[in-house]
N, C-alpha and C positions, 0 to 999 in steps of 0.2 A: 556832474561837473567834469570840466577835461583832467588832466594828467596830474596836476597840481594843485592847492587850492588859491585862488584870485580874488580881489577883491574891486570889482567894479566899479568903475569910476562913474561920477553923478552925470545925468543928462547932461546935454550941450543946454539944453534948455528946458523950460517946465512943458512945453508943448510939444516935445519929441522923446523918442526913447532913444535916440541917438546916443552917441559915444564917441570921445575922441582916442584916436589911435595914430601913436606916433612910430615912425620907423626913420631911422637913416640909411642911407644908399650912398652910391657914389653918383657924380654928376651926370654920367654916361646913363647907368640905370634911370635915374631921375629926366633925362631928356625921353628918356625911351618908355617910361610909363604917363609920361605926358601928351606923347606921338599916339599913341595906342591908346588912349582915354580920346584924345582928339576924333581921332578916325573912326570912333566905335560913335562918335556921338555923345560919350559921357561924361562925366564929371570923373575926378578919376577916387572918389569915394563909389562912386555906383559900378565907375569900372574894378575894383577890388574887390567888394561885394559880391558882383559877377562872377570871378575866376574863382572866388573861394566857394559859391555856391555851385559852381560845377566841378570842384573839387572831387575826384571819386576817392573811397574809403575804405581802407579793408577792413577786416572783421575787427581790428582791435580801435579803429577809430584813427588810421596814424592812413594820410595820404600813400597812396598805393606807390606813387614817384619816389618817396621816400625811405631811405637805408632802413633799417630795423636798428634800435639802440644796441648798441654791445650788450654781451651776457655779462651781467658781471659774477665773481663766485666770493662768496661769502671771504672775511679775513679770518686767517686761521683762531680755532677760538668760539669763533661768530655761528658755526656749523647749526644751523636746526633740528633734530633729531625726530622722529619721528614717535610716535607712542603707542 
């Protein structure tokens, strides 16, 4: 399982394993993955699918374009100790 636990939502239908997936954008974004789904030929569910299956990945699972989460350090108190 990814980073957190989810709980998957039910088919779109009994005849597909599909999933719906909702995001908001701004209108400029939303013109512009509609031009690039257009121009690739695809729907822009098949074009999303795309770019996340070419997605590269580093060793912890987290997109390689992607910052690395902050460290956080324990609050005082909270320390682990080791044994």
């Amino acid at each position: 399982m990814g980073m957190s636990q989810r709980q998957l939502p039910r088919p779109t239908n009994a005849s597909t394993d599909l999933r719906i997936l909702k995001t908001y954008v701004s209108s400029e974004t939303w013109s512009d993955v509609m031009d690039r789904a257009e121009s690739a030929g695809l729907s822009v569910s098949r074009y999303l699918s795309a770019l996340i299956d070419r997605d590269e990945l580093d060793s912890d699972g987290r997109p390689v374009w992607a910052e690395p989460p902050p460290r956080t350090e324990p609050l005082p108190g909270m320390e682990t100790t080791a044994a």
